[in-house]
N, CA, C and O of each residue as an XYZ file, in Angstrom:
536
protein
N    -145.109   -111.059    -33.039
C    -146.420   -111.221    -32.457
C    -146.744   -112.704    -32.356
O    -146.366   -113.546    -33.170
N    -147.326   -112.888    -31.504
C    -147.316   -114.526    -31.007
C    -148.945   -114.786    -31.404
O    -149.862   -114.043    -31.751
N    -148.826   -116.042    -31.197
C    -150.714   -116.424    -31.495
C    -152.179   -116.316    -30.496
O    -153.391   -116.307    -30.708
N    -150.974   -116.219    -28.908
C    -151.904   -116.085    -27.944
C    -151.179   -114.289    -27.198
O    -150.062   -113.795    -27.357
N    -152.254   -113.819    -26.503
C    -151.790   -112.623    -25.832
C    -152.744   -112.902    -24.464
O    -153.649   -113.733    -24.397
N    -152.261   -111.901    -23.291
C    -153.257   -112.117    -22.270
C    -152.953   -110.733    -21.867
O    -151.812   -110.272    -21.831
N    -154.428   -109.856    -21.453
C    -154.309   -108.630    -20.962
C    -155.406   -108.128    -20.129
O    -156.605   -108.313    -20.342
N    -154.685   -107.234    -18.802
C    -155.545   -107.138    -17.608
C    -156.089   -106.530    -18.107
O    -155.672   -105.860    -19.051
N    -157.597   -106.515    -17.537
C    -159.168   -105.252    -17.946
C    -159.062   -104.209    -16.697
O    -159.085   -104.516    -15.505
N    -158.934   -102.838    -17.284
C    -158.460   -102.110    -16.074
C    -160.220   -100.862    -16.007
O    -160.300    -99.860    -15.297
N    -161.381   -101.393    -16.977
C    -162.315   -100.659    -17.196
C    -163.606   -101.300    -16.672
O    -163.507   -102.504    -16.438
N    -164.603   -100.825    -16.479
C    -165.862   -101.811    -16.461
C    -166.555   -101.330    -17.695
O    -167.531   -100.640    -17.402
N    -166.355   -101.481    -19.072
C    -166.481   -101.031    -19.927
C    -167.692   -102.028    -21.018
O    -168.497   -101.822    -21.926
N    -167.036   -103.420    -20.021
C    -167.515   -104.665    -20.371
C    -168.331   -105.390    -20.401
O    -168.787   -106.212    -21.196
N    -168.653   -104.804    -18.790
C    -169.805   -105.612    -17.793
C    -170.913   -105.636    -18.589
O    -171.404   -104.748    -19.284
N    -171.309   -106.989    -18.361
C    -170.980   -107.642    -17.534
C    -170.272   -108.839    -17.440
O    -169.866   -109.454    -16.454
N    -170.170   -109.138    -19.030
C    -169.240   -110.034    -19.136
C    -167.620   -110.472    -18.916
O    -166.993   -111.528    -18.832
N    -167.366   -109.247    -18.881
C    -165.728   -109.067    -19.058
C    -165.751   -107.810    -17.473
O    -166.358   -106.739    -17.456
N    -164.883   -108.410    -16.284
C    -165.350   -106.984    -15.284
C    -163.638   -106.700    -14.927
O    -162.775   -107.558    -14.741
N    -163.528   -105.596    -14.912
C    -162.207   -104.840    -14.217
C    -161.686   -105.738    -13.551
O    -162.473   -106.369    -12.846
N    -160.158   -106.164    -13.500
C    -159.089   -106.998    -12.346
C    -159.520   -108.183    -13.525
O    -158.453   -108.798    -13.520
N    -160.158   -108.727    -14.276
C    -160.146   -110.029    -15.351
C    -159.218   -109.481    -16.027
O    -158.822   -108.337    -16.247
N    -158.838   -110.942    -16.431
C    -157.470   -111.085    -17.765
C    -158.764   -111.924    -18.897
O    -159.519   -112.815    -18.508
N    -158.738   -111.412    -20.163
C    -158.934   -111.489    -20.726
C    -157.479   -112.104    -21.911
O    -156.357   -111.652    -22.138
N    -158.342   -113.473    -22.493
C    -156.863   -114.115    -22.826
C    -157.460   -114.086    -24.601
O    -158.559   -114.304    -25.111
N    -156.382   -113.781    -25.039
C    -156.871   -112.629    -26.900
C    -156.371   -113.671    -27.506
O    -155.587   -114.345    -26.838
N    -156.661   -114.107    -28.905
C    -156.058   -114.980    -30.351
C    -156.172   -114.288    -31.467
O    -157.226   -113.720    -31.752
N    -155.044   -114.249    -32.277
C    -155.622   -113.981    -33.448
C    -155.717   -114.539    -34.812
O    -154.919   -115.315    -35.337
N    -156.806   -114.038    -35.320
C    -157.795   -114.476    -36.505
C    -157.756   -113.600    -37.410
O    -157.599   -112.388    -37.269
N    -157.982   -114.538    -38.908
C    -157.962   -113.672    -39.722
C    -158.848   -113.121    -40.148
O    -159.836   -113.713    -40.583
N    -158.666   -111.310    -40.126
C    -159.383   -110.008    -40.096
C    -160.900   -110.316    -40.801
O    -162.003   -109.975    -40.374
N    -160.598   -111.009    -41.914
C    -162.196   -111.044    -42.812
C    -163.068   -111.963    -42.020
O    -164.296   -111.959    -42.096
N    -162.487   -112.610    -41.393
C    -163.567   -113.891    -40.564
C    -163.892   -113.373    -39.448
O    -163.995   -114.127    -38.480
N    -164.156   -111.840    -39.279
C    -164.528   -111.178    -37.861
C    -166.317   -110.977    -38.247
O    -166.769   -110.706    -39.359
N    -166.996   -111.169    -37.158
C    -168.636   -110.857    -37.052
C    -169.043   -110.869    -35.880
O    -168.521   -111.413    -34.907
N    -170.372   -110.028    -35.966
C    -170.867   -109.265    -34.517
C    -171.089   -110.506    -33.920
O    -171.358   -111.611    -34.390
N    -170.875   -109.976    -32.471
C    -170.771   -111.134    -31.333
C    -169.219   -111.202    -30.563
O    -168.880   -111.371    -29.391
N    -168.646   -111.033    -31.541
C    -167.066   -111.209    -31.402
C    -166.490   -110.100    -30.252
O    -166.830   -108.925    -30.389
N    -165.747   -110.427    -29.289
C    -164.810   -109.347    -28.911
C    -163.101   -108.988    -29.090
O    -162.088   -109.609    -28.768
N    -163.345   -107.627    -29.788
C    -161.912   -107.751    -30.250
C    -161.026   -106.712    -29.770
O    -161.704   -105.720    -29.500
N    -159.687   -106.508    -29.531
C    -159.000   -106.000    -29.221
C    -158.054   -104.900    -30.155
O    -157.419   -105.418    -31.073
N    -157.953   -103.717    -30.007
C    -157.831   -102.727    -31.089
C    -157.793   -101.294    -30.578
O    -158.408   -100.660    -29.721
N    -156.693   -101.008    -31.566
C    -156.786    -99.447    -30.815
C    -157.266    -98.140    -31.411
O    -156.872    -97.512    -32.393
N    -158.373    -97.879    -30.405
C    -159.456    -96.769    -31.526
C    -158.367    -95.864    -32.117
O    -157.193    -95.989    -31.768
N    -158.834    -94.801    -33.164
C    -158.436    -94.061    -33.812
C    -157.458    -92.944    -33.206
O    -158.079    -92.154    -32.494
N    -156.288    -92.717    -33.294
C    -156.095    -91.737    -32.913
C    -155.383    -91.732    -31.335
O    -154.807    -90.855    -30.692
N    -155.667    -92.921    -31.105
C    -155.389    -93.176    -29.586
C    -154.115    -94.393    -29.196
O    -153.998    -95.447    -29.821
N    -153.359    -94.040    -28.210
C    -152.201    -95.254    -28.076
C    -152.861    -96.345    -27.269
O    -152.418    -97.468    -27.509
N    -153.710    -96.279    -26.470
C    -154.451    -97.280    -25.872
C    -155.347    -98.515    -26.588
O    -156.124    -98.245    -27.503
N    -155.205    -99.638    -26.186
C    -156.014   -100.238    -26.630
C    -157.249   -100.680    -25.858
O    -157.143   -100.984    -24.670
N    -158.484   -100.727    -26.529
C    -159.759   -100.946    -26.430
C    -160.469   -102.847    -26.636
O    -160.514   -103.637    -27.579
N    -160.777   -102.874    -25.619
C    -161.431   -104.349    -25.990
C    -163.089   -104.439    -26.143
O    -163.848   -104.952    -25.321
N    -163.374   -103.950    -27.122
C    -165.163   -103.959    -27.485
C    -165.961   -105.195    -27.937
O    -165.271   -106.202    -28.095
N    -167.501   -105.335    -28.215
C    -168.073   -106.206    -28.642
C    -168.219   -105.305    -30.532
O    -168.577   -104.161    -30.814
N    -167.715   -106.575    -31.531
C    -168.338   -105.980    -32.684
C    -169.724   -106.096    -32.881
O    -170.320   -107.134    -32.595
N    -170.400   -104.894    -33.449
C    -171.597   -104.721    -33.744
C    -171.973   -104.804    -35.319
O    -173.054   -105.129    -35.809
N    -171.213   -104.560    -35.734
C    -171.702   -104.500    -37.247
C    -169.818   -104.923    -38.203
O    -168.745   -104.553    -37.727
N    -169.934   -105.584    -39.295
C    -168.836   -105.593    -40.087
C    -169.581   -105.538    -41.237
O    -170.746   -105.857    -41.476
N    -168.659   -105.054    -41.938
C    -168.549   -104.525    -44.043
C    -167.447   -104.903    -44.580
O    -166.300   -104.839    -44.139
N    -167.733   -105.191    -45.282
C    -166.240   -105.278    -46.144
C    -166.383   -104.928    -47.582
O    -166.719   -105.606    -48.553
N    -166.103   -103.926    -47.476
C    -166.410   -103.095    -48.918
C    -164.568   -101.996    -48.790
O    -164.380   -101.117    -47.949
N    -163.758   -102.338    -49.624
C    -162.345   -102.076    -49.642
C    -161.924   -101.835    -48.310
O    -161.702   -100.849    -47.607
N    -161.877   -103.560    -48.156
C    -161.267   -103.986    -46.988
C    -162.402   -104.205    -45.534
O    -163.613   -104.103    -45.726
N    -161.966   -104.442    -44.416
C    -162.933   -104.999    -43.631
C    -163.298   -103.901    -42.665
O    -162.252   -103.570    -42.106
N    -164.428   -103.104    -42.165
C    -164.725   -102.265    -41.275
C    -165.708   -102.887    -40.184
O    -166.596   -103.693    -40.464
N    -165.460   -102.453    -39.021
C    -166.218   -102.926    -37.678
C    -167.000   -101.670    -36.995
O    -166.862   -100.482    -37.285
N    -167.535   -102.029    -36.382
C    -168.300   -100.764    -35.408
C    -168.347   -101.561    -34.329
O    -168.775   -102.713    -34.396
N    -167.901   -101.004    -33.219
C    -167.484   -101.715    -31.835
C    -168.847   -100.664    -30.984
O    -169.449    -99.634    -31.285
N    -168.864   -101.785    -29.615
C    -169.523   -100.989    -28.612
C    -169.158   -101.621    -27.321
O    -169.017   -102.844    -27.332
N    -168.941   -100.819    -25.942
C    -168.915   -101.835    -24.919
C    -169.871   -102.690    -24.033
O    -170.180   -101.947    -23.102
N    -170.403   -103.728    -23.896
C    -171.583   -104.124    -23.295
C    -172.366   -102.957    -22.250
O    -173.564   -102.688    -22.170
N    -171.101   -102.348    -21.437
C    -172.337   -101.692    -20.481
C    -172.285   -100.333    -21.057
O    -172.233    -99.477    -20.174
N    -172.284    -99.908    -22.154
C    -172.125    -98.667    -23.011
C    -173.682    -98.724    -23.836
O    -174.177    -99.691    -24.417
N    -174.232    -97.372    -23.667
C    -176.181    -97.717    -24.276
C    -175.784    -97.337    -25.934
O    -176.811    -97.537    -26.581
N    -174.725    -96.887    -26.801
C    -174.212    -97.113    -27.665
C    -173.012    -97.219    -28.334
O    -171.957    -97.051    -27.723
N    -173.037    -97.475    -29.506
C    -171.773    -97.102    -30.158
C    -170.729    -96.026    -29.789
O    -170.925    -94.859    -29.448
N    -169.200    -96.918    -29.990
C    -168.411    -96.194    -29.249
C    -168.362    -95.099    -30.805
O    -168.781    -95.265    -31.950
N    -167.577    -93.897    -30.062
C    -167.954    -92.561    -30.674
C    -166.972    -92.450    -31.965
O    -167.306    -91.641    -32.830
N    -165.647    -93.294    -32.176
C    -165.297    -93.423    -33.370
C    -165.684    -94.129    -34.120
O    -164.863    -94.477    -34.969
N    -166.792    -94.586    -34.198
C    -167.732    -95.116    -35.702
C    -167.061    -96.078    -35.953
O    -166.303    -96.660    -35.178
N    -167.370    -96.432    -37.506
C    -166.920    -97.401    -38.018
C    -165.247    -97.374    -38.424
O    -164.922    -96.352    -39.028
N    -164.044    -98.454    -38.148
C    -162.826    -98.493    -38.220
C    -162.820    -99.624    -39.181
O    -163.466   -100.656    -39.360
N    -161.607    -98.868    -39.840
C    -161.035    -99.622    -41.245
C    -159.886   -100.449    -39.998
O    -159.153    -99.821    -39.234
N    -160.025   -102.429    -40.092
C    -159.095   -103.010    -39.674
C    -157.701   -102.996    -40.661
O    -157.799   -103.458    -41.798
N    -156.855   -102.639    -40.347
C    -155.960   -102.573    -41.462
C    -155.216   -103.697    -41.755
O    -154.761   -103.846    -42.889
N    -154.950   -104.886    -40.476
C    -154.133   -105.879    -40.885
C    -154.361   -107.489    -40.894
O    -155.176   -107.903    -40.069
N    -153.836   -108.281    -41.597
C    -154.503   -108.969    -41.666
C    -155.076   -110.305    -41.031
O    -155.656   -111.214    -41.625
N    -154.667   -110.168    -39.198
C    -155.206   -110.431    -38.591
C    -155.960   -109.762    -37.303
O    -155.614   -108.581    -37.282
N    -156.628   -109.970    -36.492
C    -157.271   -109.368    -34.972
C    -157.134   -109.928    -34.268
O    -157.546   -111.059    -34.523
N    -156.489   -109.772    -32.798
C    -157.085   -109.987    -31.799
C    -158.573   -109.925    -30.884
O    -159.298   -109.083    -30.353
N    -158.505   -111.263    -31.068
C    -160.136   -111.612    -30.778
C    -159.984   -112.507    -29.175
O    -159.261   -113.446    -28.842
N    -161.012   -111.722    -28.440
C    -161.306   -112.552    -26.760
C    -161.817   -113.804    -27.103
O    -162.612   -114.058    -28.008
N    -161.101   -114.847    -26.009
C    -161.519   -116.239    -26.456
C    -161.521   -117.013    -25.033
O    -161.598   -118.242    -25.042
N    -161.428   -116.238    -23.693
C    -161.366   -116.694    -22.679
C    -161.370   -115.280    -21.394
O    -160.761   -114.311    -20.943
N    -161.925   -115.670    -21.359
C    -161.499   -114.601    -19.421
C    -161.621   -115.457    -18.233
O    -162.354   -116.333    -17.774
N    -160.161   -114.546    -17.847
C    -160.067   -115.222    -16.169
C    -160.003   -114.254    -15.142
O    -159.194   -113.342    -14.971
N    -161.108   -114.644    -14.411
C    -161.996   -113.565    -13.642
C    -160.339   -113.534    -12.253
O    -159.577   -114.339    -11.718
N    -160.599   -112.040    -12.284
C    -159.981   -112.049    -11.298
C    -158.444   -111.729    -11.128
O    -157.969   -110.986    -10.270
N    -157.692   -112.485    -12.187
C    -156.142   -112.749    -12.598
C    -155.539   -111.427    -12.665
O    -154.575   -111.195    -11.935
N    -155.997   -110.509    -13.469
C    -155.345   -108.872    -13.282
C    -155.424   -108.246    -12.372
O    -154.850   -107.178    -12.583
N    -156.068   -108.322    -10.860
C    -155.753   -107.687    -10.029
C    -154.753   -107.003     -9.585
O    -154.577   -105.830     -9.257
N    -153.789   -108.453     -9.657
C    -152.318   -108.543     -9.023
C    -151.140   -107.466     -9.869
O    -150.258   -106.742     -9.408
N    -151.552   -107.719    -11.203
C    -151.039   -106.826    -12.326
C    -151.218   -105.417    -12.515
O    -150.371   -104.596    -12.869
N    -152.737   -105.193    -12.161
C    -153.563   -103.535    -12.092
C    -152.747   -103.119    -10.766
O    -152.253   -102.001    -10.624
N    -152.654   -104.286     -9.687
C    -152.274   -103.263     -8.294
C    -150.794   -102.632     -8.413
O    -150.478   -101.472     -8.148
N    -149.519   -104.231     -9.122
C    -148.694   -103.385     -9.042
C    -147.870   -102.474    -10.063
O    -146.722   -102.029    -10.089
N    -149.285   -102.386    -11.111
C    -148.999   -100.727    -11.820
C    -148.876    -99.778    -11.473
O    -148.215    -98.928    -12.070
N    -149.706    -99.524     -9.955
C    -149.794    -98.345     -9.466
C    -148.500    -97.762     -9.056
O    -147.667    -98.506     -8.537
N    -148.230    -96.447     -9.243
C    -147.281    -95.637     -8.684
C    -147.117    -95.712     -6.916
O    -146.102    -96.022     -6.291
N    -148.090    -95.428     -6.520
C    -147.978    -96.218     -5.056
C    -146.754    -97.238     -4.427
O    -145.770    -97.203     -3.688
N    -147.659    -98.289     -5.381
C    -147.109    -99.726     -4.792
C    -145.557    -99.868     -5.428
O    -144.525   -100.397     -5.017
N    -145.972    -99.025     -6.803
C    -143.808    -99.128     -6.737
C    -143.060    -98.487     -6.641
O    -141.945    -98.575     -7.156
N    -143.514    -97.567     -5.871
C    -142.804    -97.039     -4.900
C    -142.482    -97.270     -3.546
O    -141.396    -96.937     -3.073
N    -143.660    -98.003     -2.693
C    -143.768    -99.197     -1.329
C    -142.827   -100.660     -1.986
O    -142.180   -101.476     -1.329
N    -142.994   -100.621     -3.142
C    -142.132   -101.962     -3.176
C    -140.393   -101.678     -3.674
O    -139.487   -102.465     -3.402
N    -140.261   -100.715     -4.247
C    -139.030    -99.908     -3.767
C    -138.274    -99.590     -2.594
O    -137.086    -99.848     -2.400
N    -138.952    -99.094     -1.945
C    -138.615    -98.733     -0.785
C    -138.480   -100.227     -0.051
O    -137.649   -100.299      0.854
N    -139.212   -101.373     -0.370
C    -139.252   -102.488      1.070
C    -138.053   -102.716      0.037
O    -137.521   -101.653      0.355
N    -137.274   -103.171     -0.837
C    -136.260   -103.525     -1.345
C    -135.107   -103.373     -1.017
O    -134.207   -104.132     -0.657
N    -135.273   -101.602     -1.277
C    -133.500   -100.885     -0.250
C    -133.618   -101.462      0.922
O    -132.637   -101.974      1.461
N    -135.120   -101.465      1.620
C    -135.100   -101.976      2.814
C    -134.404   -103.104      3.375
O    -133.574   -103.096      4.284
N    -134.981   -104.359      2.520
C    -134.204   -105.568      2.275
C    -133.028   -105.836      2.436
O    -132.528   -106.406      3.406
N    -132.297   -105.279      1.101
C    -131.106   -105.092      0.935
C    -129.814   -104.636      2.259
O    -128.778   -105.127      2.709
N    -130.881   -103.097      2.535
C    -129.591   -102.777      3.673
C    -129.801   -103.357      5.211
O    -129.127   -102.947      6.157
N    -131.150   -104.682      5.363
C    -131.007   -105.195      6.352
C    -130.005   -106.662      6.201
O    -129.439   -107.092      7.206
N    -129.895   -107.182      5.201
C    -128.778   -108.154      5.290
C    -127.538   -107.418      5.111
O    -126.564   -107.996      5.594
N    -127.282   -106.202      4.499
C    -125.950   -106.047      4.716
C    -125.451   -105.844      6.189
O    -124.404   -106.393      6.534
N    -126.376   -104.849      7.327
C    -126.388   -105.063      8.733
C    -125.835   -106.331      9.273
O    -124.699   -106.508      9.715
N    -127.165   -107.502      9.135
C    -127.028   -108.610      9.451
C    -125.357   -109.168      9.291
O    -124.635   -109.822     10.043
N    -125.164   -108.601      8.018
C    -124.015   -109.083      7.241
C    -122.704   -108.869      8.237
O    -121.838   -109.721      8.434
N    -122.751   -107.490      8.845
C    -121.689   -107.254      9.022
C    -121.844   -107.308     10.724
O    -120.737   -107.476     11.236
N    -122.932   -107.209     11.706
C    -123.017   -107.899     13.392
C    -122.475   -109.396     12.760
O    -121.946   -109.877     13.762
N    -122.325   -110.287     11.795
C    -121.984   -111.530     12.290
C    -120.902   -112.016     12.374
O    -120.529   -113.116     12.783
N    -119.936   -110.438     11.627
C    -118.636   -110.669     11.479
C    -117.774   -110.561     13.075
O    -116.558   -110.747     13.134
């Protein structure tokens, strides 16, 4: 795990600070020095996805717990308070508006499949080329 991470926002979960197609660029810090205000990166309970929320509340009573929410969310997200288990977080320390577009578009199944296809395409037009020049 490296010290910096950067990851596209594929939600408006954020807004308005953080909006869908932004890269949000993550650091991490150590776990006890987390407090509300902060946005951190983490994956709710139970789930393989990760979540980028605002903390709302921290404890640290055996070990450090957060309660996350998303700005345009009217509350708390629905798994409550989470035990951070390690001993650092990824914490938001920059967004660049805009930058994940390019990344969100060519996730899509669509496009890689159009960009598949222009490839063979590619490919079997220089071999053509290849072989009228012989």
């Amino acid at each position: 795990m490296g010290l910096w991470r950067a990851d596209a926002v594929l939600t408006g979960s954020m807004r308005p600070a953080i909006q869908p197609g932004d890269v949000e660029v993550l650091q991490q810090v150590p776990t006890p020095s987390l407090r509300p205000g902060q946005i951190v990166a983490f994956h709710p309970p139970h789930a393989a996805f990760v979540v980028s929320h605002r903390v709302i509340s921290v404890h640290h009573h055996h070990g450090t717990w957060i309660t996350t929410k998303g700005d345009a969310n009217n509350v708390a997200d629905p798994w409550g308070s989470i035990r951070i288990l390690g001993p650092k977080t990824w914490v938001v320390v920059a967004v660049v508006p805009h930058a994940g577009y390019l990344s969100v578009w060519v996730k899509s199944p669509m496009i890689q499949l159009l960009l598949m296809i222009a490839a063979v395409l590619l490919v079997c037009a220089l071999a053509i080329e290849r072989i009228w020049r012989r």
